[in-house]
C-alpha positions as CSV (number, residue, x, y, z in Angstrom):
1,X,172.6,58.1,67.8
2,X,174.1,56.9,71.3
3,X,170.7,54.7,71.9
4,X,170.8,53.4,68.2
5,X,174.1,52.1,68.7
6,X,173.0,51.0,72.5
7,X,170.0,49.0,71.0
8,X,172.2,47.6,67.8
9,X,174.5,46.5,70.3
10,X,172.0,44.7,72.8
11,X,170.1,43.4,69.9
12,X,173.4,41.7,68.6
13,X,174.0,40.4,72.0
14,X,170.7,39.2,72.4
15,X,170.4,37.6,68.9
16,X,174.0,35.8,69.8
17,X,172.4,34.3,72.7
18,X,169.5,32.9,71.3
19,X,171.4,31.2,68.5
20,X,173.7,29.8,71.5
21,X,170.5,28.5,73.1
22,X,169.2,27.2,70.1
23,X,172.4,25.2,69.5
24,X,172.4,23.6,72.3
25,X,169.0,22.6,72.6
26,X,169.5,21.2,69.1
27,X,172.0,19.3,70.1
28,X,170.4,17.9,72.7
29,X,167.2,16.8,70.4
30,X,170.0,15.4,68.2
31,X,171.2,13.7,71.0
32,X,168.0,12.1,72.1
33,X,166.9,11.2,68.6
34,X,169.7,9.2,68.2
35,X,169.6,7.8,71.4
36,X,166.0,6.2,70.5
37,X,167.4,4.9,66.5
38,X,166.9,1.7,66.4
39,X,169.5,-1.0,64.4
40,X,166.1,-1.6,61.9
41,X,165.9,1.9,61.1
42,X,169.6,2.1,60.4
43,X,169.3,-1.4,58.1
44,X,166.3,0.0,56.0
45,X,168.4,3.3,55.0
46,X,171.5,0.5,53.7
47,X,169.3,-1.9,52.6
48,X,167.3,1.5,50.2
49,X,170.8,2.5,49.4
50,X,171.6,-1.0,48.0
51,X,174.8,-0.9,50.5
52,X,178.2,-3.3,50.3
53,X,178.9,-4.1,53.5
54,X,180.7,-6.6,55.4
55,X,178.7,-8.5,57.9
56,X,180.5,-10.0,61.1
57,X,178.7,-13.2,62.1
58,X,178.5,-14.9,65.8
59,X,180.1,-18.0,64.8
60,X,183.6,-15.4,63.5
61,X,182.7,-15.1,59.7
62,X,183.0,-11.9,58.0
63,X,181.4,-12.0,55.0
64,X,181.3,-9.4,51.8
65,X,177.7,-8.7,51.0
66,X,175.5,-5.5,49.1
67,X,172.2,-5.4,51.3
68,X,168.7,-5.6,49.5
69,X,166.0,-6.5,52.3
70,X,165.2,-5.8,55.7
71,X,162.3,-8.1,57.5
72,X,160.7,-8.5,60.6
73,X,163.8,-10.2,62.1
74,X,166.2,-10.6,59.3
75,X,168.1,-9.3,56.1
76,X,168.9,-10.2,53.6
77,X,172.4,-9.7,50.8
78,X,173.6,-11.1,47.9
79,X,177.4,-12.2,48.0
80,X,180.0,-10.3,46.6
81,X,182.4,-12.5,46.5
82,X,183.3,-16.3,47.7
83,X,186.6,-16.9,50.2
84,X,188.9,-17.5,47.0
85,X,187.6,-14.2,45.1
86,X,185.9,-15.6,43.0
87,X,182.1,-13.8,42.5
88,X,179.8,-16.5,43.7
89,X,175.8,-15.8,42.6
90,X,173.7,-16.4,46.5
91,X,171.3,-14.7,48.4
92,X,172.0,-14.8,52.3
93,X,169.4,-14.2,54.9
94,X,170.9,-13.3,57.7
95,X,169.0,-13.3,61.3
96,X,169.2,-10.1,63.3
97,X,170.7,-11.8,66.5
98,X,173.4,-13.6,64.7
99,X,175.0,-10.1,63.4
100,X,177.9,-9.0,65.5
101,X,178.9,-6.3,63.1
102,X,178.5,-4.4,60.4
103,X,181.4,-2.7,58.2
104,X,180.4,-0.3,55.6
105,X,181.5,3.0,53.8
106,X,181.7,5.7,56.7
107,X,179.3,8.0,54.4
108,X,176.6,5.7,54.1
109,X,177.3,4.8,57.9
110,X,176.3,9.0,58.7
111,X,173.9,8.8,56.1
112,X,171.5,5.7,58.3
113,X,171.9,8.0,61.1
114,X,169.5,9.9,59.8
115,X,166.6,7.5,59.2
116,X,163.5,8.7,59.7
117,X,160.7,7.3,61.8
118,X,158.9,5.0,60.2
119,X,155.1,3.6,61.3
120,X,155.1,2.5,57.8
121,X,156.6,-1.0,57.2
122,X,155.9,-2.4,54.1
123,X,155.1,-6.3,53.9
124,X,158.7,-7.2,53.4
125,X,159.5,-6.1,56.6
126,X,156.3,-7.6,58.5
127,X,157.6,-11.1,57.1
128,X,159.6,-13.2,60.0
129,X,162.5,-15.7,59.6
130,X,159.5,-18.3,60.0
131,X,157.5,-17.2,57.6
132,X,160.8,-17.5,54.7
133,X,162.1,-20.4,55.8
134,X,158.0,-21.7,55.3
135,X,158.7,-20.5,51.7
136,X,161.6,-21.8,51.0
137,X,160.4,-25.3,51.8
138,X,157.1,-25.1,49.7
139,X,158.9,-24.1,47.0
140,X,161.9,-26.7,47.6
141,X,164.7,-24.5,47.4
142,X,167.9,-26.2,48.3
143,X,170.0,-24.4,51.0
144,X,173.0,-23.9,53.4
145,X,172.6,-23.4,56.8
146,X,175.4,-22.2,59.2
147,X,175.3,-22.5,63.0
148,X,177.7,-21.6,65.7
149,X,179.4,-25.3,65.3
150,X,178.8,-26.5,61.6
151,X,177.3,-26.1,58.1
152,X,174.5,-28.2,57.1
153,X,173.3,-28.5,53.2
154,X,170.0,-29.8,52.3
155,X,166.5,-29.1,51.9
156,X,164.0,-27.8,54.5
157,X,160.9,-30.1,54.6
158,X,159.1,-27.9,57.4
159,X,159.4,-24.8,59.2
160,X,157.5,-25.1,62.6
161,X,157.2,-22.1,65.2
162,X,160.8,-21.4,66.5
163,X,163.1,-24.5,64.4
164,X,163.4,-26.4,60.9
165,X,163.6,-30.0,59.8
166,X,166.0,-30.1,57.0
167,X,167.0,-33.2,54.9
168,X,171.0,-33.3,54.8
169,X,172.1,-34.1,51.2
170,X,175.1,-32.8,48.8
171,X,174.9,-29.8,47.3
172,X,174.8,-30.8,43.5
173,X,172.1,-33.5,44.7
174,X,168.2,-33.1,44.4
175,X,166.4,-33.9,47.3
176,X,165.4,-37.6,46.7
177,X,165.1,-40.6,49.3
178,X,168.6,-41.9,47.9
179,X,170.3,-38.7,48.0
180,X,169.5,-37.6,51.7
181,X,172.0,-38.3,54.0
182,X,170.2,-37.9,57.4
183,X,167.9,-35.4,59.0
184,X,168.1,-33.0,61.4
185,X,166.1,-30.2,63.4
186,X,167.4,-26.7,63.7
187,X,166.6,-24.4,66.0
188,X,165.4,-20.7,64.5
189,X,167.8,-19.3,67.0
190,X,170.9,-21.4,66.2
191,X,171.1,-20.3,62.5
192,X,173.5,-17.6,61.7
193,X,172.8,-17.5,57.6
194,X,170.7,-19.2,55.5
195,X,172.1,-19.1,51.8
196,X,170.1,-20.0,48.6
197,X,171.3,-20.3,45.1
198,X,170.4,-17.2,43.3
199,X,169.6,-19.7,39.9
200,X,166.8,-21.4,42.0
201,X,165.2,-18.2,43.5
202,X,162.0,-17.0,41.9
């Protein structure tokens, strides 16, 4: 009986151990998984869980938002609400390098942590800011533009490689020759949000 208690005791021990060892080392893989999560990985988990969010822009606006799509280098939200309260119906695409920050519930926040790795993108998220902005002006969708220094409204005429020419007119204005207002080029990398109105979306 003096062994059987000897070997129950350095079984315990050694079982103890292990699970120490094995905590540790789990830890450590949880520490290097998360060190390799990219910001995409964490966006596709909000944008599946149809999260409201507050995105924090480059050019200081903080704007309420529910997330729907991630692209190649963009995603996109619906508005929650407009600066007075009021609920406002737009879709906002929203460049990757003009996000500062993103506020969300701290739940949803853990749960992106654990996005898994992905090899699969679907074709949403192969499609580039380019590529949109290409649609949106075949299909002559009036939009609003923000940049670091100003707002422009108008309507895209062509997307080239890395910047947009947009005619300038007023927002309840169809783009006609009277209506337009001027004409400007955009860089891709100046824009901060494009905004549609949800009524002319398809």
């Amino acid at each position: 009986m003096h062994w059987d208690r000897l070997f129950e005791d350095l079984e315990g021990q050694l079982a103890s151990e292990w699970e120490a060892e094995r905590a540790v080392l789990d830890a450590e893989s949880e520490r290097l998984r998360i060190a390799r999560l990219e910001l995409r990985s964490r966006l596709r988990v909000l944008c599946v869980a149809e999260a409201d969010a507050t995105i924090e822009l480059r050019n200081g606006r903080r704007l309420p938002v529910t997330l729907r799509t991630l692209g190649a280098d963009w995603v996109a939200a619906s508005s929650r609400s407009s600066g007075d309260g009021h609920p406002e119906q737009s879709s906002v695409l929203f460049p990757l390098h003009a996000i500062v920050g993103i506020a969300t519930d701290h739940g949803l926040l853990l749960a992106s942590l654990e996005a898994a790795e992905s090899t699969d993108r679907t074709l949403r998220e192969r499609m580039t800011l380019g590529f949109v902005l290409r649609d949106l002006a075949r299909r002559r969708i009036p939009v609003h533009l923000s940049t670091p220094l100003a707002d422009v409204h108008g309507t895209i005429d062509r997307a080239a490689f890395d910047h947009l020419d947009i005619a300038v007119h007023d927002p309840d204005e169809p783009r006609r020759a009277g209506a337009v207002r001027g004409f400007r080029m955009i860089p891709f990398a100046s824009l901060v949000a494009v905004q549609a109105s949800s009524d002319q979306m398809p």
